[in-house]
C-alpha positions as CSV (number, residue, x, y, z in Angstrom):
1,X,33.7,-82.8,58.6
2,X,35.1,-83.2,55.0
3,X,31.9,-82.6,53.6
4,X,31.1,-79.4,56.0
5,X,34.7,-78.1,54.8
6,X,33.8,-78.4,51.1
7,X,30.9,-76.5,51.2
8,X,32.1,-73.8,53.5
9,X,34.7,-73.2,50.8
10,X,32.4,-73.0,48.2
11,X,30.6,-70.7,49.8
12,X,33.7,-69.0,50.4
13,X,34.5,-68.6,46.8
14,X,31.2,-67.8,46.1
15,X,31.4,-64.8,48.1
16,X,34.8,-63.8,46.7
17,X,33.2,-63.9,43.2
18,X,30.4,-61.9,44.0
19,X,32.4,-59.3,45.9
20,X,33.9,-59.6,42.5
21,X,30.9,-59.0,40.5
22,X,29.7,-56.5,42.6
23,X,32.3,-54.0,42.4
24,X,32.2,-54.7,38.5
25,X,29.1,-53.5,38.2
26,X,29.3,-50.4,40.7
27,X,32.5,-49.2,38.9
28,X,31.5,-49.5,35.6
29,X,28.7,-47.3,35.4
30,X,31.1,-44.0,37.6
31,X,33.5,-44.6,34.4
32,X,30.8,-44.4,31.9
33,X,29.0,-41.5,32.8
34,X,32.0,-39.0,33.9
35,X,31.6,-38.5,37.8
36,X,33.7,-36.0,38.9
37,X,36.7,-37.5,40.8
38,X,36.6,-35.4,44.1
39,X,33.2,-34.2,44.8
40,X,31.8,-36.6,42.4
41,X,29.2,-34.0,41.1
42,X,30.6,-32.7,38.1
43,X,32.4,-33.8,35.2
44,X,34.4,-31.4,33.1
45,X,35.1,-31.8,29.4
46,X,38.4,-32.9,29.6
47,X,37.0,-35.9,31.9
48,X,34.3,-36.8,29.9
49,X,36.7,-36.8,26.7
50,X,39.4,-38.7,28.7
51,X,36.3,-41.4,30.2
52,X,34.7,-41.9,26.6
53,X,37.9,-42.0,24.9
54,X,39.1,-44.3,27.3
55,X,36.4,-47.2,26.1
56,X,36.7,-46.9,22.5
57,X,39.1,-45.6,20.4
58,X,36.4,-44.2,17.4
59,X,34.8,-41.8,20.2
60,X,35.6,-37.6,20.0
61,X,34.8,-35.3,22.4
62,X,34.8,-31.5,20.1
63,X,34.0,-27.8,21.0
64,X,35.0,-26.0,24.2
65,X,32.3,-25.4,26.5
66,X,29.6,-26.0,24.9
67,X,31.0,-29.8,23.7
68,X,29.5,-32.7,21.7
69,X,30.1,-36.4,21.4
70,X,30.6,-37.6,17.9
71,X,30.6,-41.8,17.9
72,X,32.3,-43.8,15.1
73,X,32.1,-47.0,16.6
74,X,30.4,-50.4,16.1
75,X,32.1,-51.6,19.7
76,X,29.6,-51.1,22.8
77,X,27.6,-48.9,20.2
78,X,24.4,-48.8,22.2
79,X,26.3,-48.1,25.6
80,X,28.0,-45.3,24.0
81,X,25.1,-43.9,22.7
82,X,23.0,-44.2,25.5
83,X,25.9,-42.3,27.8
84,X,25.8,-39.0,24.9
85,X,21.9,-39.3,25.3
86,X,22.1,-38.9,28.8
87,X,24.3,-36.0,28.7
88,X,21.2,-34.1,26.6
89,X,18.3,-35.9,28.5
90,X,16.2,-34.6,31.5
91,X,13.4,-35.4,33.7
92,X,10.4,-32.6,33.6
93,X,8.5,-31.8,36.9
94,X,5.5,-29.6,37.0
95,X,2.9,-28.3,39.4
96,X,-0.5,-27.5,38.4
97,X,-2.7,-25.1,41.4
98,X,-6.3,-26.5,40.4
99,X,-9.0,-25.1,42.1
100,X,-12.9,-27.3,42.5
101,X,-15.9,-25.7,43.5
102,X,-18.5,-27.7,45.3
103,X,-22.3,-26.7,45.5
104,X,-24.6,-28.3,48.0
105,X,-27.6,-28.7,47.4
106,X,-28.4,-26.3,50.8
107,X,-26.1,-24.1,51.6
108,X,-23.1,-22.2,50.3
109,X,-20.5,-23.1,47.6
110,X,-16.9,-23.8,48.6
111,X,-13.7,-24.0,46.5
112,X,-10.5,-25.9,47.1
113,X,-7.5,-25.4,45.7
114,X,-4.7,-28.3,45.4
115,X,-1.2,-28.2,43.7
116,X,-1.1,-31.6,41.6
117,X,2.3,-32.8,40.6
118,X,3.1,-34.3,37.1
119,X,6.3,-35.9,35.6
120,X,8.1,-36.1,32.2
121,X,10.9,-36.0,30.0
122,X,12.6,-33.3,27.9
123,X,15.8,-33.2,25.8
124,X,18.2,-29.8,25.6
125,X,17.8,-28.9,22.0
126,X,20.5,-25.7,22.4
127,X,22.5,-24.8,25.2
128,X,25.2,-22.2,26.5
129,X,27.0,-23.1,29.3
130,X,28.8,-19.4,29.8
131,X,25.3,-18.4,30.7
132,X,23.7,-21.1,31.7
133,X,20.5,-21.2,29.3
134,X,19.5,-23.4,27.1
135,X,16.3,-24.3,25.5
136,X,14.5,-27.9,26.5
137,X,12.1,-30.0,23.8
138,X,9.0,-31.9,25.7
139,X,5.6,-33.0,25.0
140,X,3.0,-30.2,25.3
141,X,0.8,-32.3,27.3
142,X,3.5,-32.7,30.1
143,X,3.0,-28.8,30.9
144,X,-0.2,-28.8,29.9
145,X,-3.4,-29.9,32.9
146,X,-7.2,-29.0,32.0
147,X,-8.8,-27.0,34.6
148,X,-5.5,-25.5,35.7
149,X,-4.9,-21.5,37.3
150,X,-4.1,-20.6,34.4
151,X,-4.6,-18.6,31.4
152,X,-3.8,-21.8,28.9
153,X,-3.4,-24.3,31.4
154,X,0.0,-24.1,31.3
155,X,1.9,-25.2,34.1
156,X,3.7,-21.7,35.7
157,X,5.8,-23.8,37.7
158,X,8.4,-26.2,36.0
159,X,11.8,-27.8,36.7
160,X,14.0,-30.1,35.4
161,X,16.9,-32.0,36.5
162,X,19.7,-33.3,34.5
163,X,21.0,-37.4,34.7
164,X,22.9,-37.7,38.0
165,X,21.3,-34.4,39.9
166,X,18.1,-35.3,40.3
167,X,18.3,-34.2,44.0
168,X,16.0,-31.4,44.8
169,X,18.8,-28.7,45.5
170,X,19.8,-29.1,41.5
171,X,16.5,-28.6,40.1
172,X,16.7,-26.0,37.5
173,X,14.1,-23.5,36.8
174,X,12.3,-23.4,33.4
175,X,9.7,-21.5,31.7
176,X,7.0,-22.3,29.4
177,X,7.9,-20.4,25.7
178,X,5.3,-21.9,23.7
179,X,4.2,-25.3,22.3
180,X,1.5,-26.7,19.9
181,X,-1.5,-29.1,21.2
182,X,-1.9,-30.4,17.8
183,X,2.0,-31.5,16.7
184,X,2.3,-32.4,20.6
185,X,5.7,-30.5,21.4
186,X,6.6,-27.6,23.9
187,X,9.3,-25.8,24.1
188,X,11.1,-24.6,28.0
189,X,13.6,-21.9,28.0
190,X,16.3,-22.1,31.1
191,X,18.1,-19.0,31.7
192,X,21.4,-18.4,34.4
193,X,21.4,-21.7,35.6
194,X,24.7,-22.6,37.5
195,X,23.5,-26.1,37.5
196,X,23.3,-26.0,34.1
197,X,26.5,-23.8,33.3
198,X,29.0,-26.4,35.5
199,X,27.6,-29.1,34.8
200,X,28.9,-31.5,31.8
201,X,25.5,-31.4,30.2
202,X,25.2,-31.0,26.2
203,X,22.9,-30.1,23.6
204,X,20.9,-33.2,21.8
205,X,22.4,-33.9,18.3
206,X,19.0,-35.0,16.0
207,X,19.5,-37.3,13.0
208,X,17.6,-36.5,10.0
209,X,14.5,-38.6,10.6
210,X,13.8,-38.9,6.6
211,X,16.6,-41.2,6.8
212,X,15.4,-43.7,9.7
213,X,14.4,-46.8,8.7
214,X,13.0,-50.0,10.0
215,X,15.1,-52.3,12.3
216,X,17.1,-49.4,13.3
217,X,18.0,-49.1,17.2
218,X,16.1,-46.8,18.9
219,X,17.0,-45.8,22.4
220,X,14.5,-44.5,24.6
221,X,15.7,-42.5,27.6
222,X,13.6,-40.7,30.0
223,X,11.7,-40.7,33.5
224,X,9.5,-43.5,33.5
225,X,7.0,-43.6,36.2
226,X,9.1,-40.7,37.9
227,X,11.7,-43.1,38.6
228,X,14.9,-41.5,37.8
229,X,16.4,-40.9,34.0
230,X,17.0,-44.3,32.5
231,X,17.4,-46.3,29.1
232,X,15.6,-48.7,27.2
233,X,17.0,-50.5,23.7
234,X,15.0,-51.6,21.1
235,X,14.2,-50.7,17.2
236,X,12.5,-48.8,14.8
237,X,9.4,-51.3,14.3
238,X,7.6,-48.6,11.3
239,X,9.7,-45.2,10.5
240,X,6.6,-43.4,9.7
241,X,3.0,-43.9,10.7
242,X,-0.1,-41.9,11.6
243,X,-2.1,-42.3,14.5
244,X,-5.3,-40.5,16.1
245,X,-5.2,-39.9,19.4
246,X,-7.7,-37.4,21.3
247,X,-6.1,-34.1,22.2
248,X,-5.0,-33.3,25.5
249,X,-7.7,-31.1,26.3
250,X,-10.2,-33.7,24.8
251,X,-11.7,-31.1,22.2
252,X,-11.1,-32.8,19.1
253,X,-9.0,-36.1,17.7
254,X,-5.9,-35.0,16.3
255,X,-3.5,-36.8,13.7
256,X,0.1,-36.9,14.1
257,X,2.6,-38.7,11.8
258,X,5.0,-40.6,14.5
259,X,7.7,-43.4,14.5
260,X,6.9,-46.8,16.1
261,X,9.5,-48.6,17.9
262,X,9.1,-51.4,20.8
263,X,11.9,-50.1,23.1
264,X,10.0,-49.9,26.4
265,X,8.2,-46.7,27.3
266,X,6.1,-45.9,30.3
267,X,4.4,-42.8,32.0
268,X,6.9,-40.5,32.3
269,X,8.7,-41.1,29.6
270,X,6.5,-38.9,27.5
271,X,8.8,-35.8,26.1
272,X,12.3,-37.8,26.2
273,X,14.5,-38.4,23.4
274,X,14.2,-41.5,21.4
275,X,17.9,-42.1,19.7
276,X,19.9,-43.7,17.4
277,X,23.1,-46.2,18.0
278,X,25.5,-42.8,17.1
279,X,23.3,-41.4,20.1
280,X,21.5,-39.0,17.9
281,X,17.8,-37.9,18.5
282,X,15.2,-39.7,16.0
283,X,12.3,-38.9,18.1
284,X,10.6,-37.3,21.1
285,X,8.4,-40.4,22.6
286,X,4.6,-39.1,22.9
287,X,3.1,-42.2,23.3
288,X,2.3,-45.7,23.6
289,X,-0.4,-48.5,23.6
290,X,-1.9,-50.0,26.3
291,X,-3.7,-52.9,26.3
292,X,-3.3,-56.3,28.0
293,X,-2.7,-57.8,24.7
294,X,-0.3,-55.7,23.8
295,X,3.6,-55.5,24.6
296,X,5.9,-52.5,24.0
297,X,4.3,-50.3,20.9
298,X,5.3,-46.8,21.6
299,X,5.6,-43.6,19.5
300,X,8.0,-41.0,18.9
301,X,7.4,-37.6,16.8
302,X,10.0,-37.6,14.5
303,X,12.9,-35.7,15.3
304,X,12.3,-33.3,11.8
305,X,9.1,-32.5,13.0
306,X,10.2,-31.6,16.5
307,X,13.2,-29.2,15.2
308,X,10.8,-27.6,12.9
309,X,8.6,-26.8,15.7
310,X,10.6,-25.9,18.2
311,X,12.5,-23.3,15.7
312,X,9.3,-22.2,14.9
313,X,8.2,-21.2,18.4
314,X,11.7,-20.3,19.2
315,X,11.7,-17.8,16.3
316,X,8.3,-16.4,17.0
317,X,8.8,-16.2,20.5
318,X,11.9,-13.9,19.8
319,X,9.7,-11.6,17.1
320,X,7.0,-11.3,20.7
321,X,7.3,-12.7,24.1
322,X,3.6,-13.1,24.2
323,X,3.6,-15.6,21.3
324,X,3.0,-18.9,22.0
325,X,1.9,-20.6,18.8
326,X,3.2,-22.6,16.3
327,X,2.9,-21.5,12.4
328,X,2.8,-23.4,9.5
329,X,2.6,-21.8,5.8
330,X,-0.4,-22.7,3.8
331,X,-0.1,-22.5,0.0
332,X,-3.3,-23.9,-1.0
333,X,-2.7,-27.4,-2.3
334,X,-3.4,-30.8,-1.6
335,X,-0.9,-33.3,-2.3
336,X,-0.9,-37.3,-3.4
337,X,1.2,-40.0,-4.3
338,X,1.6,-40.5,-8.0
339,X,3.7,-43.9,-7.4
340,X,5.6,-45.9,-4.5
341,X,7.9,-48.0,-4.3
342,X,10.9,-49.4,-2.3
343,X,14.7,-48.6,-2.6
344,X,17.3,-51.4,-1.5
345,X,20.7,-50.4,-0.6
346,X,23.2,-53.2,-1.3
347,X,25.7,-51.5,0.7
348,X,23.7,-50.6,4.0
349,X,21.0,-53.4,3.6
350,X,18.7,-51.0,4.5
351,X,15.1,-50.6,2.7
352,X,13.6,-47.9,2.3
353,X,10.4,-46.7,0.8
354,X,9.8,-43.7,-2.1
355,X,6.6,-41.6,-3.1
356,X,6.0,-39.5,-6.4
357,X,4.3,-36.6,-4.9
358,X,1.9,-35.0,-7.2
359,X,-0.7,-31.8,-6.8
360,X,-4.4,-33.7,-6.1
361,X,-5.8,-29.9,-5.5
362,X,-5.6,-26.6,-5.8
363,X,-7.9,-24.6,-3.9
364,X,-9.9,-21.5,-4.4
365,X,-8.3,-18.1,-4.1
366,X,-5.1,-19.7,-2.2
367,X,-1.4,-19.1,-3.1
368,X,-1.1,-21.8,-6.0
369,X,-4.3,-20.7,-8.2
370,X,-2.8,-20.4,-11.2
371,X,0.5,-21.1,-10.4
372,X,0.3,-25.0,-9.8
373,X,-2.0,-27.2,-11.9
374,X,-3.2,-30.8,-10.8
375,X,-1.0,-33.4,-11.9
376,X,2.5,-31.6,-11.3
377,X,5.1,-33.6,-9.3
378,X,6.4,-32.0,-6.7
379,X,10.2,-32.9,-6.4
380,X,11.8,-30.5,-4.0
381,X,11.0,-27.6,-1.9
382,X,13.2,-24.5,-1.4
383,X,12.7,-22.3,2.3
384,X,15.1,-19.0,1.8
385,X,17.7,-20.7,0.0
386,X,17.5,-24.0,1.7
387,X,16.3,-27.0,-0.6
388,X,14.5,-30.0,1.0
389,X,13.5,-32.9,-1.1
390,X,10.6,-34.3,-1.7
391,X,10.1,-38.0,-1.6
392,X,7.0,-38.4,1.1
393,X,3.8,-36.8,0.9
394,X,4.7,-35.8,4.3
395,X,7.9,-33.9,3.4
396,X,5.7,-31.2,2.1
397,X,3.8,-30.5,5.0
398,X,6.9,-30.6,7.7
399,X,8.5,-28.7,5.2
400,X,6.1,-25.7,5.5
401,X,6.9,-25.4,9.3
402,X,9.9,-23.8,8.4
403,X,8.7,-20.9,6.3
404,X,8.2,-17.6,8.4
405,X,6.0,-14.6,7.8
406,X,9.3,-13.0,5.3
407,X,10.0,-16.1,3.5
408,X,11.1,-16.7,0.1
409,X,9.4,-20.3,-0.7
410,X,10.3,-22.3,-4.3
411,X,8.1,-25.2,-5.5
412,X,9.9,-27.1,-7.9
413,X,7.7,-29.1,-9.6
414,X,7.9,-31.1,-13.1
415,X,5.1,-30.5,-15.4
416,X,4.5,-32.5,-19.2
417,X,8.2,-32.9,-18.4
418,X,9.3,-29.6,-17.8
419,X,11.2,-28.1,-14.9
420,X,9.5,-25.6,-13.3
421,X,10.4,-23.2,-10.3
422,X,7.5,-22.0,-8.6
423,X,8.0,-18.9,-6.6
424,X,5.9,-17.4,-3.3
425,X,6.5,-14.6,-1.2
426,X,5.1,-15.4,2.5
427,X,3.5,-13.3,4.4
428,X,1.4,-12.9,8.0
429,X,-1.6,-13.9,6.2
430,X,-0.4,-17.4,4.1
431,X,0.2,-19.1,7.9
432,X,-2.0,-20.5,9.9
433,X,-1.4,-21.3,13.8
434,X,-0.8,-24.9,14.6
């Protein structure tokens, strides 16, 4: 009886403790994310602020409506960043209508159509909540299906939800604007959404990808497998890599420069923000490798890249409804590295790596003949008063998406030397659709 006593009250206590631990772990994540208190929907500012606020002292809340999360924290860092992540991050549903025709060998042909559903991830690049628009970053082939009814196989019907209303009756309409097959990136435009307009939603705050470096955390958050919005941790495993893949509509291999990173990412993921421990965007995760030998290598496009497009087709779209594509300026050079090297920052501890960026070519009859000479060294880039600097090979191309047809566009290059500002004046026919 002794014996049958003892264990009864073990098992007692055991169930006290996890009664315990249970309601630990239900609570927490209500206080982290900012449910509402009464109709546990929707959080306002003032609630999120007070929530955040509430778990570390080095968190702000700042704006009015149209609020953003600023973290100066080392305490919980990746919990605090993955919460402002969420706050920016949605899950992407789209229906493609794709019609087959079958022909008999006797007999007359017959079509079928079917709707075919598809799933991904998108992060709200700008938002305002008096309206309830906002414009959505994704991964082109997420609203993209071959052999859809469509003029560009573009999905005509998309919705998104945001973390916490992924019910049906809170999916918000969105639009296709425009996107580019070749950089991988789409843009969605939301327009008089009440979801969207009480909801505590925020724009996406991106980092300055030139600056990411290797061992960094990288936060992947998205809708893996359909699953839901969710977040993985890991870290930056190679800031800045190319790989081939085949494009979506399996014309052509296409290169894109992309950020590696072993923080788990699956189907559905593709289009969601990958961030940084202040819970800032570093990447939109495009990819990943599968093979049964390999574990947890996925990609991001750098989050440079993706602002440059999506203000690109943003702008464009503006100038004509009916413009989809993404330009880049062309100024008829080919570009190389001179030296490399590695900087070490005592302070940080980070490493990171430098190029000397020199002219390898200047073509035929384009902008540069006779303004640029092999040789120079390119050290900065100006775009309408706005300087860039160059210290990738890279940073000159991505740099070029943000020229438009009007542009004012300064090479400043070092020749024998000598400091040397070379000047173009952009126009429809120096870009080229990407």
């Amino acid at each position: 009886m002794k014996k049958i006593s003892r264990i009864t009250s073990i098992l007692l206590l055991l169930f006290v403790l996890m009664s315990l631990l249970t309601s630990c772990l239900w609570i927490s994540p209500g206080n982290l994310t900012g449910n509402a208190s009464d109709n546990n929907e929707y959080a306002t500012k003032e609630e999120v602020r007070d929530l955040v606020e509430g778990i570390e002292e080095n968190v702000t809340v700042n704006g009015g409506d149209n609020y953003n999360v600023e973290i100066n924290s080392n305490g919980n860092q990746n919990l605090l960043a993955a919460s402002k992540g969420l706050l920016s991050a949605v899950s992407v549903h789209c229906k493609f209508k794709v019609t087959t025709v079958s022909t008999p060998m006797f007999g007359q042909s017959t079509s079928k159509t079917e709707t075919i559903p598809t799933a991904g991830s998108g992060v709200i690049y700008q938002l305002d909540k008096n309206t309830g628009s906002a414009y959505i970053i994704t991964n082109y082939h997420v609203v993209y299906y071959k052999g859809a009814n469509t003029d560009n196989d573009i999905s005509d019907d998309i919705t998104v939800h945001l973390y916490g209303l992924e019910d049906e009756k809170y999916a918000i309409n969105a639009e296709y604007i425009g996107g580019s097959m070749n950089y991988d990136i789409a843009v969605l435009e939301v327009k008089n959404s009440d979801v969207l307009r009480t909801s505590n939603a925020m724009a996406a705050e991106f980092a300055d990808s030139n600056d990411v470096a290797i061992l960094d955390t990288a936060i992947a958050i998205g809708n893996p497998e359909d699953f839901g919005l969710s977040a993985t941790v890991g870290a930056v495993n190679v800031e800045s890599e190319n790989i081939v893949m085949t494009s979506v509509d399996g014309s052509a291999y296409i290169s894109l420069r992309v950020i590696r990173t072993d923080a788990a990412v699956n189907g559905g993921n593709s289009g969601g923000g990958l961030f940084n421990d202040k819970g800032q965007i570093i990447g939109i995760v495009n990819a990943k490798m599968s093979d049964s030998s390999i574990d947890n290598i996925g990609y991001a496009i750098p989050s440079n890249v993706a602002k440059y497009v999506a203000d690109n087709i943003i702008f464009y779209d503006k100038q004509d409804s009916k413009n989809d594509c993404v330009y880049r300026a062309l100024i008829g050079i080919t570009v190389g590295v001179e030296a490399a090297g590695t900087n070490y920052d005592i302070e940080t501890g980070k490493i990171t790596r430098y190029e000397k960026v020199r002219v390898e070519e200047v073509s035929a009859g384009g902008l540069s003949e006779g303004k640029l000479s092999v040789g120079d060294i390119i050290k900065s880039v100006s775009v309408d008063g706005v300087t860039y600097e160059v210290q990738r090979t890279f940073n000159v191309v991505d740099i070029m998406l943000t020229a438009r047809k009007t542009s004012k566009v300064v090479i400043n290059i070092e020749r024998a030397g000598e400091a040397i500002a070379v000047e173009y004046d952009m126009s429809k026919a120096s870009l080229s659709a990407w």
